[in-house]
PDB file of N, H, CA, C and O in Angstrom:
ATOM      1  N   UNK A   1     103.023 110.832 108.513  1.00  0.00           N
ATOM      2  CA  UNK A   1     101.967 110.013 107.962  1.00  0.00           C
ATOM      3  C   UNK A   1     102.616 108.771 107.328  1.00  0.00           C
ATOM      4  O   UNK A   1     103.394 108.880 106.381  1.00  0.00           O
ATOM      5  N   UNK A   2     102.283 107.598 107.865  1.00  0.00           N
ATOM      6  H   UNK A   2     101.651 107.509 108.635  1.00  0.00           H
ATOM      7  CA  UNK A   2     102.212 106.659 106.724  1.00  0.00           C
ATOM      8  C   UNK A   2     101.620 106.200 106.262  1.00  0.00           C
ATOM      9  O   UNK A   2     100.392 106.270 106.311  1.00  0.00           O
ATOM     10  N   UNK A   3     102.654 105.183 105.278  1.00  0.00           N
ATOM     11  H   UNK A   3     103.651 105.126 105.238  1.00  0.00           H
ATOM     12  CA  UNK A   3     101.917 104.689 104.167  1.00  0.00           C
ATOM     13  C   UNK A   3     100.649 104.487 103.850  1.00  0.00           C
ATOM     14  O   UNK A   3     100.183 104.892 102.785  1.00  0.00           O
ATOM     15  N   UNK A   4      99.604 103.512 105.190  1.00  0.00           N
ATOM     16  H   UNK A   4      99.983 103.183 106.055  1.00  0.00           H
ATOM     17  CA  UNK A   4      98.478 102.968 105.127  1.00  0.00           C
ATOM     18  C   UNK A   4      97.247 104.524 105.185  1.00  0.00           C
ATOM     19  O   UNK A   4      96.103 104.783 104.812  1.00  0.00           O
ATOM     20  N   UNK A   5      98.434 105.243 105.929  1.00  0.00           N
ATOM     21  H   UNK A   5      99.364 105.033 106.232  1.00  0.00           H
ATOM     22  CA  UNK A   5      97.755 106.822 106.084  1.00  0.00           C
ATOM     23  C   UNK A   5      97.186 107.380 104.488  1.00  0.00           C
ATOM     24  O   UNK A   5      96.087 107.697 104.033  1.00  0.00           O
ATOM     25  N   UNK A   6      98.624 107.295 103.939  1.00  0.00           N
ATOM     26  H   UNK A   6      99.516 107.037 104.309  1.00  0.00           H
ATOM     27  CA  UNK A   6      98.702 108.138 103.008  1.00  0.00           C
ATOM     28  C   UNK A   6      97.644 107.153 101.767  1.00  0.00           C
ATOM     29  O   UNK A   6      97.268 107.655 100.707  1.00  0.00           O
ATOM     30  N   UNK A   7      97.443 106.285 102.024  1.00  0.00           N
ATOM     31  H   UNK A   7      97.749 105.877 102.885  1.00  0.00           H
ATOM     32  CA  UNK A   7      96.685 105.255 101.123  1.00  0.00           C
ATOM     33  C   UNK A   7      95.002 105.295 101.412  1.00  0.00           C
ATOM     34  O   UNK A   7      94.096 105.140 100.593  1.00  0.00           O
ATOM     35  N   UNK A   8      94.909 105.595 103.069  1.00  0.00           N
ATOM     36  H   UNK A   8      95.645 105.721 103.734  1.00  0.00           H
ATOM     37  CA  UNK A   8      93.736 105.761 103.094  1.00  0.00           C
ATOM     38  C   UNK A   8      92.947 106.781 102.487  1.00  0.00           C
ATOM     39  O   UNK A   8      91.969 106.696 101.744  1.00  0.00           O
ATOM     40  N   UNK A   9      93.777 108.108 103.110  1.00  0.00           N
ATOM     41  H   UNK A   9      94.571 108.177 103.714  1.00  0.00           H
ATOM     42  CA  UNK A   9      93.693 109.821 102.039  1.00  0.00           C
ATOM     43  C   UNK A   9      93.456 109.548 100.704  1.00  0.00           C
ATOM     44  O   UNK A   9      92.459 109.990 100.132  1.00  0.00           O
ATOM     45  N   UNK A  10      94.190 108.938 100.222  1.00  0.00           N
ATOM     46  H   UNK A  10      95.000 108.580 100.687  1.00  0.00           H
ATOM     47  CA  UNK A  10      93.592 108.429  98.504  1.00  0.00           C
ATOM     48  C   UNK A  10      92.511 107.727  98.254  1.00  0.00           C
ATOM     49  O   UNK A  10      91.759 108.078  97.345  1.00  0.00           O
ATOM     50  N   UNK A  11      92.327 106.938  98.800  1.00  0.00           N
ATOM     51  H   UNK A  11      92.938 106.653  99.539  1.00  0.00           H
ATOM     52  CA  UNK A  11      90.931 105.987  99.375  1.00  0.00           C
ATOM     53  C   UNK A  11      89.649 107.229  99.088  1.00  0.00           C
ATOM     54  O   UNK A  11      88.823 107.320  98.180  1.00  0.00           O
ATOM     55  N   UNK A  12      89.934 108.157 100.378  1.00  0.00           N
ATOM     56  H   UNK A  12      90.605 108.084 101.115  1.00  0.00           H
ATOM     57  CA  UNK A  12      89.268 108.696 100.698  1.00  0.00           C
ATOM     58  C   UNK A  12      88.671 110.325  99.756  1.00  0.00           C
ATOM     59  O   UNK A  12      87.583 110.891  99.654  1.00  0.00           O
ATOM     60  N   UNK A  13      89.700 110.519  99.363  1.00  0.00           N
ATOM     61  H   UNK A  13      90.585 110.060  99.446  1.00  0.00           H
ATOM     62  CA  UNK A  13      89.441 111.684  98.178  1.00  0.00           C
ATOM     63  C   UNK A  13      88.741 110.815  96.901  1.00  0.00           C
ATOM     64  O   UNK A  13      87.966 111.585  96.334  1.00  0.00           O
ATOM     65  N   UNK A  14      88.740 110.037  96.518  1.00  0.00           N
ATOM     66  H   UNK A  14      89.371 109.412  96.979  1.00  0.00           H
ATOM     67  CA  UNK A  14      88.103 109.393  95.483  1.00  0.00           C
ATOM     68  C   UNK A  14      86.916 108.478  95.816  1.00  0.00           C
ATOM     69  O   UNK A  14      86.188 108.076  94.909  1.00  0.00           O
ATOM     70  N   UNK A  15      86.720 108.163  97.016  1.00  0.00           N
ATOM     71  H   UNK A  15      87.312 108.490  97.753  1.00  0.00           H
ATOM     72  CA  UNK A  15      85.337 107.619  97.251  1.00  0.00           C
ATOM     73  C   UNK A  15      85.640 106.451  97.310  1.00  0.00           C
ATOM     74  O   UNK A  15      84.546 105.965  97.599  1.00  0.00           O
ATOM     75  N   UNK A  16      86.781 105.077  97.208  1.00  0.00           N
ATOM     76  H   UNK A  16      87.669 105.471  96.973  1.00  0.00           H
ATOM     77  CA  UNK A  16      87.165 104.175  97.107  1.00  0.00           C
ATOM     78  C   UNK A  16      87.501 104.009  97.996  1.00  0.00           C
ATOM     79  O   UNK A  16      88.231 104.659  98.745  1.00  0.00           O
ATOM     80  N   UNK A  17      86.421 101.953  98.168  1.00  0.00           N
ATOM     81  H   UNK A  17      85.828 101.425  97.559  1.00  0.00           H
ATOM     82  CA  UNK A  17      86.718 101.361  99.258  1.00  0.00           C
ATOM     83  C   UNK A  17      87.864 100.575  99.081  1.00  0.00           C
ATOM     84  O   UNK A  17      88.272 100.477  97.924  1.00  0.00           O
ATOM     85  N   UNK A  18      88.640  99.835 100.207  1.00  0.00           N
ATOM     86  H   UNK A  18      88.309  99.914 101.147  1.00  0.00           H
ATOM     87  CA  UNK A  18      89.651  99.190 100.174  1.00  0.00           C
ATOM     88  C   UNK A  18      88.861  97.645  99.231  1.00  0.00           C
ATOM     89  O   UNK A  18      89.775  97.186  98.547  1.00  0.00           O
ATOM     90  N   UNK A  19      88.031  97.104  99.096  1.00  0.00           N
ATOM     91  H   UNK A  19      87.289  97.477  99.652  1.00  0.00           H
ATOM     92  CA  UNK A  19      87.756  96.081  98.723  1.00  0.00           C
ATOM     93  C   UNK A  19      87.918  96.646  97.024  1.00  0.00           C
ATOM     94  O   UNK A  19      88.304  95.759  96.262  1.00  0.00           O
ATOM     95  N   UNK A  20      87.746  97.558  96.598  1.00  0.00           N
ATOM     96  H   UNK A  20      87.432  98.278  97.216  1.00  0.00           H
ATOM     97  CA  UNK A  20      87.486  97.853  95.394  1.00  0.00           C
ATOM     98  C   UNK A  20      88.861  97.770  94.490  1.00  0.00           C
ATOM     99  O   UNK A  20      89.139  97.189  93.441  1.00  0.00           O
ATOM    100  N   UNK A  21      89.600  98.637  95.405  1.00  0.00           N
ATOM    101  H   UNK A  21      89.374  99.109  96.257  1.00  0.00           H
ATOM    102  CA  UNK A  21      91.302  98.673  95.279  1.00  0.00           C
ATOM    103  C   UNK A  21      91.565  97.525  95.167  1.00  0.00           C
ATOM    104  O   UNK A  21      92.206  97.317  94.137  1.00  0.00           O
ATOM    105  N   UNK A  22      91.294  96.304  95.987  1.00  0.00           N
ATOM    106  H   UNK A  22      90.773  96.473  96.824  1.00  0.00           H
ATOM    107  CA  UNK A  22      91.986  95.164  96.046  1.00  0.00           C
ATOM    108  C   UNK A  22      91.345  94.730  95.030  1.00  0.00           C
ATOM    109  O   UNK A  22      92.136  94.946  94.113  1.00  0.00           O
ATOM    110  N   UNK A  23      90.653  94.374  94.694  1.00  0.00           N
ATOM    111  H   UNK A  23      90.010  94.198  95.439  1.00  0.00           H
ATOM    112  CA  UNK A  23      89.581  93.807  93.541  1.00  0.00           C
ATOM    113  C   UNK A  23      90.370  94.038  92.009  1.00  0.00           C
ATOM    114  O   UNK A  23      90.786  93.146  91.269  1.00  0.00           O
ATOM    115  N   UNK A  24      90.425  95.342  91.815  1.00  0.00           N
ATOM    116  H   UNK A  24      90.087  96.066  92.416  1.00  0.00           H
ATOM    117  CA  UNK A  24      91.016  95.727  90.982  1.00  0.00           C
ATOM    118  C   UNK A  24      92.607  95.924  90.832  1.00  0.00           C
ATOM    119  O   UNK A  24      93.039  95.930  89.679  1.00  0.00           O
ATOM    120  N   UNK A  25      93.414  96.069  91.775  1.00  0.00           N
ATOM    121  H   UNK A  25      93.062  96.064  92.711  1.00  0.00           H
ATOM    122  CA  UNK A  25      94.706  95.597  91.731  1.00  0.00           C
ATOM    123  C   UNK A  25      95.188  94.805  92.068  1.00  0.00           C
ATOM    124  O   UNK A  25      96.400  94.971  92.207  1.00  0.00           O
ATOM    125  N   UNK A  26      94.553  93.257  92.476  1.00  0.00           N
ATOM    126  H   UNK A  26      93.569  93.122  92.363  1.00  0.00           H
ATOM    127  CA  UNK A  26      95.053  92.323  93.171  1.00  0.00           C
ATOM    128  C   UNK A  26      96.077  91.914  94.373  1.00  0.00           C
ATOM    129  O   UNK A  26      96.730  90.930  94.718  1.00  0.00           O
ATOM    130  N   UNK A  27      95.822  93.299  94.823  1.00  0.00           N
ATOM    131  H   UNK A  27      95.291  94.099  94.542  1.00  0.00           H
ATOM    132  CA  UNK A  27      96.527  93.350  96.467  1.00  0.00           C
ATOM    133  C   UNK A  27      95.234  92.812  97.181  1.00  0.00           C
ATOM    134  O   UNK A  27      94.136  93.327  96.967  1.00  0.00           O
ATOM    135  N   UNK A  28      95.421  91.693  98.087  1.00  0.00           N
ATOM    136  H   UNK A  28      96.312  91.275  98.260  1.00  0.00           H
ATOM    137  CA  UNK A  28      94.519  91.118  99.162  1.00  0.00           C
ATOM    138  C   UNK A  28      94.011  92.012 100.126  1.00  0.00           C
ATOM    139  O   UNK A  28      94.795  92.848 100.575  1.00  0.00           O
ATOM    140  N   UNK A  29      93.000  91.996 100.476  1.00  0.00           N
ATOM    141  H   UNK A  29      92.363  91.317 100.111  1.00  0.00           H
ATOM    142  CA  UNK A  29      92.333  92.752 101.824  1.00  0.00           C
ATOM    143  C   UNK A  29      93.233  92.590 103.278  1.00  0.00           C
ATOM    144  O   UNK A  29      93.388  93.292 104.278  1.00  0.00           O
ATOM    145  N   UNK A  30      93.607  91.595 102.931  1.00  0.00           N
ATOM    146  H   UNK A  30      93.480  91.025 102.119  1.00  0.00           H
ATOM    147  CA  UNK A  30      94.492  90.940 104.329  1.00  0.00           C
ATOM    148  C   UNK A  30      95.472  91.417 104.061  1.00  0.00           C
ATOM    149  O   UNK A  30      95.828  92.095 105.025  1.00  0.00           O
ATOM    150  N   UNK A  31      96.208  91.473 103.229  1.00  0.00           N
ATOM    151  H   UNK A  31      95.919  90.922 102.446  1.00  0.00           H
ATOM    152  CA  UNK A  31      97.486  92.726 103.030  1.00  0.00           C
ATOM    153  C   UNK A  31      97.407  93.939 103.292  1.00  0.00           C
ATOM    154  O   UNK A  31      98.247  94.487 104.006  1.00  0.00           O
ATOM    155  N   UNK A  32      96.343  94.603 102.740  1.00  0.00           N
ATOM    156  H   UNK A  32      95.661  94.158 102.160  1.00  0.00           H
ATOM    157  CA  UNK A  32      95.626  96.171 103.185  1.00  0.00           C
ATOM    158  C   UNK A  32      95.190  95.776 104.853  1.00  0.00           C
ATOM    159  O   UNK A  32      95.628  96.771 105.431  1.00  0.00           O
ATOM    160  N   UNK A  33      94.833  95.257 105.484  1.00  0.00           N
ATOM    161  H   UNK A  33      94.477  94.449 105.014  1.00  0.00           H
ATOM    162  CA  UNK A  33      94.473  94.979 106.879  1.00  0.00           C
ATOM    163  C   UNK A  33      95.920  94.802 107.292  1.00  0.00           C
ATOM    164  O   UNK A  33      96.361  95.739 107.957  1.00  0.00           O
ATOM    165  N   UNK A  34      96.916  93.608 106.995  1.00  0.00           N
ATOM    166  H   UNK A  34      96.557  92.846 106.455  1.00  0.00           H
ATOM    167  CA  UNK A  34      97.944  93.875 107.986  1.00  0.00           C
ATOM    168  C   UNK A  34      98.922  95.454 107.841  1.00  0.00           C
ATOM    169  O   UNK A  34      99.248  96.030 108.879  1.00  0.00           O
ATOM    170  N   UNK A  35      99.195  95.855 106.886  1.00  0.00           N
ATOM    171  H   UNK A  35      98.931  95.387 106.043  1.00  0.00           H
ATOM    172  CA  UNK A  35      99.537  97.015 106.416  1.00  0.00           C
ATOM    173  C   UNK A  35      98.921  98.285 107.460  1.00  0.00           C
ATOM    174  O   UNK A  35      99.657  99.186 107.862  1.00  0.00           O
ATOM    175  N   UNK A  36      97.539  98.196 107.798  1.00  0.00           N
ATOM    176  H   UNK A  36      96.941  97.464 107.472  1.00  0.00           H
ATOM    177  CA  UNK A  36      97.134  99.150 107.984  1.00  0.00           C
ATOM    178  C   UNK A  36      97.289  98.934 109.721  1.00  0.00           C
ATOM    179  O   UNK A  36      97.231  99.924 110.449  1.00  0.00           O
ATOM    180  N   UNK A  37      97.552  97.116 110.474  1.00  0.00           N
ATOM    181  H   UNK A  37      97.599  96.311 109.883  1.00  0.00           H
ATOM    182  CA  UNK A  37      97.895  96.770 111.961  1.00  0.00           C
ATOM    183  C   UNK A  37      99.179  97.513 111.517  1.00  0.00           C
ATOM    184  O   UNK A  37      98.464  98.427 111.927  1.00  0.00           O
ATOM    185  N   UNK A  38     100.299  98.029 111.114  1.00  0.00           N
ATOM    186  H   UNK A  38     100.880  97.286 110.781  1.00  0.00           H
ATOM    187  CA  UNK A  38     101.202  97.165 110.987  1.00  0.00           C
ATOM    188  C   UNK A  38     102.115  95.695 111.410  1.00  0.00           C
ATOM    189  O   UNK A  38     103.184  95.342 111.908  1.00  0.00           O
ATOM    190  N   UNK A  39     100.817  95.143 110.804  1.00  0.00           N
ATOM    191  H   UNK A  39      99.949  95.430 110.400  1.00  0.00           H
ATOM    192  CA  UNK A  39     101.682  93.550 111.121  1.00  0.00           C
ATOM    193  C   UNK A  39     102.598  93.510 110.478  1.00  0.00           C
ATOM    194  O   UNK A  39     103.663  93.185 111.004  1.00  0.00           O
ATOM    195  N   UNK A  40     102.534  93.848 108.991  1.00  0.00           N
ATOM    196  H   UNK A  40     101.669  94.112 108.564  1.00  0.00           H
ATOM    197  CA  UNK A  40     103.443  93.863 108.088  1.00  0.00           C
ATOM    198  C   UNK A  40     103.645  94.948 107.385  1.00  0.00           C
ATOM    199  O   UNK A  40     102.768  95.810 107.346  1.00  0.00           O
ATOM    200  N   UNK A  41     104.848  95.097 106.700  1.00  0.00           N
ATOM    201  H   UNK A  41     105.561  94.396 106.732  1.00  0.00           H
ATOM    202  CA  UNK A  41     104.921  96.267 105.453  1.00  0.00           C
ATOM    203  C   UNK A  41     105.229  96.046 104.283  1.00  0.00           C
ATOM    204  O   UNK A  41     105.934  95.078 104.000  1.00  0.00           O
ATOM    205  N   UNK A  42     104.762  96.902 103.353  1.00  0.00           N
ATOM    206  H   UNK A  42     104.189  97.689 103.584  1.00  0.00           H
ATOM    207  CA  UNK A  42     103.846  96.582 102.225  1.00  0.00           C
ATOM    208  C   UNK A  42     105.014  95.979 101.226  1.00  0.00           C
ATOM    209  O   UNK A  42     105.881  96.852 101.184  1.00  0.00           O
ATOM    210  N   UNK A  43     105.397  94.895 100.429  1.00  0.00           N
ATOM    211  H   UNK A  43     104.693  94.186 100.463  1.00  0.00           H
ATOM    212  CA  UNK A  43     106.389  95.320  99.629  1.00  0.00           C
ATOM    213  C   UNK A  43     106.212  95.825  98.185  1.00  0.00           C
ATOM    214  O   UNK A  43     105.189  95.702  97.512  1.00  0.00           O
ATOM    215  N   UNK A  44     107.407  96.433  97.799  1.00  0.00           N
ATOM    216  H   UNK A  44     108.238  96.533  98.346  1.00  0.00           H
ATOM    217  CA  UNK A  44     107.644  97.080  96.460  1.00  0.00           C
ATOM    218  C   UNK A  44     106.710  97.128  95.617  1.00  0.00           C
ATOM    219  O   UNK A  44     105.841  97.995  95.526  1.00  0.00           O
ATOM    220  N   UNK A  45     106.873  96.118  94.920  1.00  0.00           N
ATOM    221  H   UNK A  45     107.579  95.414  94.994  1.00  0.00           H
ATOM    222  CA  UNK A  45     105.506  95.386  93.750  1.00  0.00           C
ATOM    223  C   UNK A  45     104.390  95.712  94.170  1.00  0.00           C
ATOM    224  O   UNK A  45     103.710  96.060  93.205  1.00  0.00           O
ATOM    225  N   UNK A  46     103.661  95.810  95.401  1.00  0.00           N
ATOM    226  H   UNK A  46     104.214  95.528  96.185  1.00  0.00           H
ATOM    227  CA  UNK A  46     102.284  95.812  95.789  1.00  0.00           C
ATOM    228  C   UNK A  46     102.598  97.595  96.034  1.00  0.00           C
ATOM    229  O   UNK A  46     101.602  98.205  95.646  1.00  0.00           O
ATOM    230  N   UNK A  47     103.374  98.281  96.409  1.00  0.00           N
ATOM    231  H   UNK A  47     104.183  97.786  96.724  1.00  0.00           H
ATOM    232  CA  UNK A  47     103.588  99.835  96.348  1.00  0.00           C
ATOM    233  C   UNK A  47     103.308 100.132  95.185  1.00  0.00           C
ATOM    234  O   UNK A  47     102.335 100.867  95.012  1.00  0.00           O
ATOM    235  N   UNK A  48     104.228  99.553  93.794  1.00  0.00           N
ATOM    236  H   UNK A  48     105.018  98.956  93.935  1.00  0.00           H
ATOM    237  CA  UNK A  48     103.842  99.926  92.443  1.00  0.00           C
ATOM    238  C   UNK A  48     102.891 100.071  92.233  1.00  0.00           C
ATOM    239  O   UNK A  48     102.417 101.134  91.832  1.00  0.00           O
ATOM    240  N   UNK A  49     102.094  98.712  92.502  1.00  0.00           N
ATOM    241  H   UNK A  49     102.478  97.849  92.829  1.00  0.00           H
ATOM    242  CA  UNK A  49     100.474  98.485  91.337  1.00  0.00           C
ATOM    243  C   UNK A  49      99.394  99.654  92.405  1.00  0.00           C
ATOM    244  O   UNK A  49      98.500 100.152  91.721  1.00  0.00           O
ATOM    245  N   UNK A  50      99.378 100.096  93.840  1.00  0.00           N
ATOM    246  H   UNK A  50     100.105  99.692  94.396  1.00  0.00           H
ATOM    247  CA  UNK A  50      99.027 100.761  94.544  1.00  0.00           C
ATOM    248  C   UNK A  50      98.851 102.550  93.719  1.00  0.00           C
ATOM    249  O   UNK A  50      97.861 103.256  93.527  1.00  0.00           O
ATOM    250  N   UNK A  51     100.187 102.728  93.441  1.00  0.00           N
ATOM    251  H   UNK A  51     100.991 102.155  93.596  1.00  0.00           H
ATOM    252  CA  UNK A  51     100.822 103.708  92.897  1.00  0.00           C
ATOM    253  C   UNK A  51     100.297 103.963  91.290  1.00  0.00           C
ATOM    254  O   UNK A  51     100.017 105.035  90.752  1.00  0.00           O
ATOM    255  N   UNK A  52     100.283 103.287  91.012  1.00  0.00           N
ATOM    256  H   UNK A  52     100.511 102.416  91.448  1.00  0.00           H
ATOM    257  CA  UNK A  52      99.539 103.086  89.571  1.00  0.00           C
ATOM    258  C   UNK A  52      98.174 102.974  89.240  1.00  0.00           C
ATOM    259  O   UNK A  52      97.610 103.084  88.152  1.00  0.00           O
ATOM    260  N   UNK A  53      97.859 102.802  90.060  1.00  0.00           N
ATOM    261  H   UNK A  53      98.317 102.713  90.945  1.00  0.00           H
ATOM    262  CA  UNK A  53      95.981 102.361  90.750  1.00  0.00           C
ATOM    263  C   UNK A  53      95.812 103.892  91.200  1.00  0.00           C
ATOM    264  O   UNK A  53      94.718 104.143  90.694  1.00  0.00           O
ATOM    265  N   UNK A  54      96.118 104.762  91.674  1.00  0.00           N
ATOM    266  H   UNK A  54      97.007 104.558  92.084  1.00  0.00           H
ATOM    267  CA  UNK A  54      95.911 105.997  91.959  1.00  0.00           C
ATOM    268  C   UNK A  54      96.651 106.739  91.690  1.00  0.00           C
ATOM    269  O   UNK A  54      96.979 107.579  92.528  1.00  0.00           O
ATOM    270  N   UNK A  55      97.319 106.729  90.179  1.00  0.00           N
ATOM    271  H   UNK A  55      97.053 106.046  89.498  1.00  0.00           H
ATOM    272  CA  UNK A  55      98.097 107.221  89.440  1.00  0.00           C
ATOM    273  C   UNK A  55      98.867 108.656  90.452  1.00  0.00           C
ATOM    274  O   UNK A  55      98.703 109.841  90.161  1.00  0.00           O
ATOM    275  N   UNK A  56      99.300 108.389  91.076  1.00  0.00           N
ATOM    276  H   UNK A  56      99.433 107.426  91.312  1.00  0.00           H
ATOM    277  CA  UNK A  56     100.500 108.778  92.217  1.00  0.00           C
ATOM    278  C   UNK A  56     101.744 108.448  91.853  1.00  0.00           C
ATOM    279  O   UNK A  56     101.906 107.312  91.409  1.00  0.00           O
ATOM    280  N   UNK A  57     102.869 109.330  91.951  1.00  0.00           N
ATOM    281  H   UNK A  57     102.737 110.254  92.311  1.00  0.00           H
ATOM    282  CA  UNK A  57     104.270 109.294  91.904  1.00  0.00           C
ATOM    283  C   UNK A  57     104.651 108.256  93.499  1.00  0.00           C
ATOM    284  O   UNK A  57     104.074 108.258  94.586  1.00  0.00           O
ATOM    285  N   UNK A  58     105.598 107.628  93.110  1.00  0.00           N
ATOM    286  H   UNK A  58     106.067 107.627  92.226  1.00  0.00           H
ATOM    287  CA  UNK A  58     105.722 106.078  94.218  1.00  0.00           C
ATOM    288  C   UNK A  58     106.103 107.338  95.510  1.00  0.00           C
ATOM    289  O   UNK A  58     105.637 107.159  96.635  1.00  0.00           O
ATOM    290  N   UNK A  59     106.856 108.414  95.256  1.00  0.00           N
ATOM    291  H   UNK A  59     107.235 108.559  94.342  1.00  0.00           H
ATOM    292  CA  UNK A  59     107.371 109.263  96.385  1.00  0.00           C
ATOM    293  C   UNK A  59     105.908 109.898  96.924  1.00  0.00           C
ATOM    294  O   UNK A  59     105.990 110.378  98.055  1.00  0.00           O
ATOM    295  N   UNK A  60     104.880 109.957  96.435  1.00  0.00           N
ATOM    296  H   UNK A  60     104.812 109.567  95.517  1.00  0.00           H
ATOM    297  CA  UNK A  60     103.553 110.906  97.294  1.00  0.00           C
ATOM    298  C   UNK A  60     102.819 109.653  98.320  1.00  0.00           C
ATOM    299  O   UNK A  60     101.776 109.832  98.948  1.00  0.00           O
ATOM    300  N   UNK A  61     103.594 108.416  98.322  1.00  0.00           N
ATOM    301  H   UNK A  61     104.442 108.271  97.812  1.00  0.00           H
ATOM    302  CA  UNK A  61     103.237 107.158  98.645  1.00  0.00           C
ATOM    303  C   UNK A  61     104.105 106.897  99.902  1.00  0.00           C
ATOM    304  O   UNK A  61     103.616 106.983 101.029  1.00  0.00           O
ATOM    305  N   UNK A  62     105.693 106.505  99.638  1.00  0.00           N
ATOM    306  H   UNK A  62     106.090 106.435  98.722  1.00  0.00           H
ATOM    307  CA  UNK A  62     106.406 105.576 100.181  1.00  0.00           C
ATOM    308  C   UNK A  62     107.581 106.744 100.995  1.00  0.00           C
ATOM    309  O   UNK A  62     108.090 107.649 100.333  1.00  0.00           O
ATOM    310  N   UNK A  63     107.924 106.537 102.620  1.00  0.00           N
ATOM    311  H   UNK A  63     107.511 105.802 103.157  1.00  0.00           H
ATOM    312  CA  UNK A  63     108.995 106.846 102.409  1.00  0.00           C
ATOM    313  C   UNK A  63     110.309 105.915 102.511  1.00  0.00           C
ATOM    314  O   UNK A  63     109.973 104.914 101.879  1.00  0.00           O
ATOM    315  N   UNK A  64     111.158 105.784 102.808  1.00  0.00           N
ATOM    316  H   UNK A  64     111.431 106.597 103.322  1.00  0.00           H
ATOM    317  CA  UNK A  64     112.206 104.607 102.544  1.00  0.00           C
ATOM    318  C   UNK A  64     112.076 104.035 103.665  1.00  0.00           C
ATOM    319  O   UNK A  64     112.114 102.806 103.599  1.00  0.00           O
ATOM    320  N   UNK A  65     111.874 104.669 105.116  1.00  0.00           N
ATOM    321  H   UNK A  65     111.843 105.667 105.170  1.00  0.00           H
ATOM    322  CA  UNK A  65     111.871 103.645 106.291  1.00  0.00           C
ATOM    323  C   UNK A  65     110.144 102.823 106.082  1.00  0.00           C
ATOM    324  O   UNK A  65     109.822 102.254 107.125  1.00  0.00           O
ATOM    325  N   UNK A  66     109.251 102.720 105.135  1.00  0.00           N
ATOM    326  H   UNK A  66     109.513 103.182 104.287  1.00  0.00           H
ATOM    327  CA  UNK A  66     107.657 101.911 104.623  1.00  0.00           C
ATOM    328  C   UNK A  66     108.456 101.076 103.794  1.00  0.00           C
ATOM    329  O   UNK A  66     107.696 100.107 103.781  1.00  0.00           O
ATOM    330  N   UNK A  67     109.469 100.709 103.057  1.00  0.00           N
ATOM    331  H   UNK A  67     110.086 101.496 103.068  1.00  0.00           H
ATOM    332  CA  UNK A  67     109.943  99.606 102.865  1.00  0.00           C
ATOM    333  C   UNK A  67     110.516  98.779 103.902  1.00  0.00           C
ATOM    334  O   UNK A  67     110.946  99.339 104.910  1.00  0.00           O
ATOM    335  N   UNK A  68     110.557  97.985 103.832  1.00  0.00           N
ATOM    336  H   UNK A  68     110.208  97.531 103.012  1.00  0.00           H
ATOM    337  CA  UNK A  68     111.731  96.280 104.701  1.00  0.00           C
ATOM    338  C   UNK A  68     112.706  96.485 103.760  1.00  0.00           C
ATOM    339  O   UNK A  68     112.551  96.778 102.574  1.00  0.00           O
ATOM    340  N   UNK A  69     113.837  96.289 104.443  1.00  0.00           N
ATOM    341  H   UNK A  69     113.962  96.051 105.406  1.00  0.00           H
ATOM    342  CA  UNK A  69     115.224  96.644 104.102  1.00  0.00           C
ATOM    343  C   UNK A  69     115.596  95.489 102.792  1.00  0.00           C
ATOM    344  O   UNK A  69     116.185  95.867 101.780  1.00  0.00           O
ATOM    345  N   UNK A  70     115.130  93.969 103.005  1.00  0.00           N
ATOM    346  H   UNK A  70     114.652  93.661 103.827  1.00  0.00           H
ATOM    347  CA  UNK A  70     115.043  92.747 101.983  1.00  0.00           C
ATOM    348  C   UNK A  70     114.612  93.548 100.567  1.00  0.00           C
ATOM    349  O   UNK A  70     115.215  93.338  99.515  1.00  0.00           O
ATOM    350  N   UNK A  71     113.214  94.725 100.704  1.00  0.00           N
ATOM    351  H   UNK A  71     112.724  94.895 101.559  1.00  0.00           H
ATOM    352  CA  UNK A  71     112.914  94.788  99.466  1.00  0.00           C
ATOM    353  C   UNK A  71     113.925  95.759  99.221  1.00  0.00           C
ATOM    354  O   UNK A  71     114.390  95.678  98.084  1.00  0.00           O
ATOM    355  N   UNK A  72     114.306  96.467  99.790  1.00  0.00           N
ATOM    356  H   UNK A  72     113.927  96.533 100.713  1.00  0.00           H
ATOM    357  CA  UNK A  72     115.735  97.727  99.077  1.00  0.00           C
ATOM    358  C   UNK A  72     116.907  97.049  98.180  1.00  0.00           C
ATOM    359  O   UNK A  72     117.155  97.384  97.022  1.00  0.00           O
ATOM    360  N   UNK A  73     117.496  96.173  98.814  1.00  0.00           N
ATOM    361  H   UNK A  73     117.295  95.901  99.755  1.00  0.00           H
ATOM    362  CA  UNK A  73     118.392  95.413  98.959  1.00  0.00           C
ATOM    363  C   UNK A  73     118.148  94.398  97.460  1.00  0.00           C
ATOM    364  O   UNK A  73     119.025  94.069  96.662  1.00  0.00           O
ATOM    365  N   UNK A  74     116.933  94.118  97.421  1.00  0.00           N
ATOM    366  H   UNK A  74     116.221  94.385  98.070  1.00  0.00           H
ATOM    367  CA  UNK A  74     116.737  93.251  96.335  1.00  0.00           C
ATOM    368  C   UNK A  74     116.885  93.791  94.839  1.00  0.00           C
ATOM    369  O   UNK A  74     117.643  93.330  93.986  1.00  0.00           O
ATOM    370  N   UNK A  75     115.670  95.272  94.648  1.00  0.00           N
ATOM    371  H   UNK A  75     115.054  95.646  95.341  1.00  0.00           H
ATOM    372  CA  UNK A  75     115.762  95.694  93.572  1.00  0.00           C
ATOM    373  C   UNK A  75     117.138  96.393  93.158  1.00  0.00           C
ATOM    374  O   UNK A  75     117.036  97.323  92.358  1.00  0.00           O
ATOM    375  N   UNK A  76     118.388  96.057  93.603  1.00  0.00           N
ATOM    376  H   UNK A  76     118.471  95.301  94.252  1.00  0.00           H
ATOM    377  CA  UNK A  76     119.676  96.667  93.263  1.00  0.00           C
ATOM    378  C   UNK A  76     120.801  95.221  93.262  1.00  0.00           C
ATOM    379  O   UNK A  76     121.986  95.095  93.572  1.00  0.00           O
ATOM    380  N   UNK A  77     119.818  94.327  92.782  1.00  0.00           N
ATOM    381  H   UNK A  77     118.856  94.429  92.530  1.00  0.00           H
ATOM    382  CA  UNK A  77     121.023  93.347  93.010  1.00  0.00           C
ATOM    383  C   UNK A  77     120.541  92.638  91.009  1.00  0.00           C
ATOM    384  O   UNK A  77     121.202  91.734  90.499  1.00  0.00           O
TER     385      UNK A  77
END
């Protein structure tokens, strides 16, 4: 499962639409839309406030290959 998986499942056990999430955590719809093509993947910061928004441990969320290697690389420098 990924990420956008494991985000929808949360979505979905709580009755929350993606517009609501975004609304309230200021992740864009178009981020949740490319996320969910994967056009793109999600970074760090937008995992956090995600993670915190559905008070989830970042690990019931992310696994290390749902990061881009730039964001790994960054938070250790």
């Amino acid at each position: 499962m990924n990420l956008y998986e494991r985000f929808r499942q949360l979505m979905s056990e709580r009755n929350i639409t993606s517009y609501q999430v975004s609304k309230d955590t200021g992740v864009s719809q178009t981020t949740l839309s490319y996320w969910k093509s994967g056009r793109s993947k999600p970074k760090l910061d937008k995992i956090i406030k995600i993670a915190i928004y559905f008070n989830v441990p970042l690990d019931e969320l992310i696994k290390e290959d749902d990061i881009p290697e730039d964001n790994i690389s960054m938070q250790f420098q």
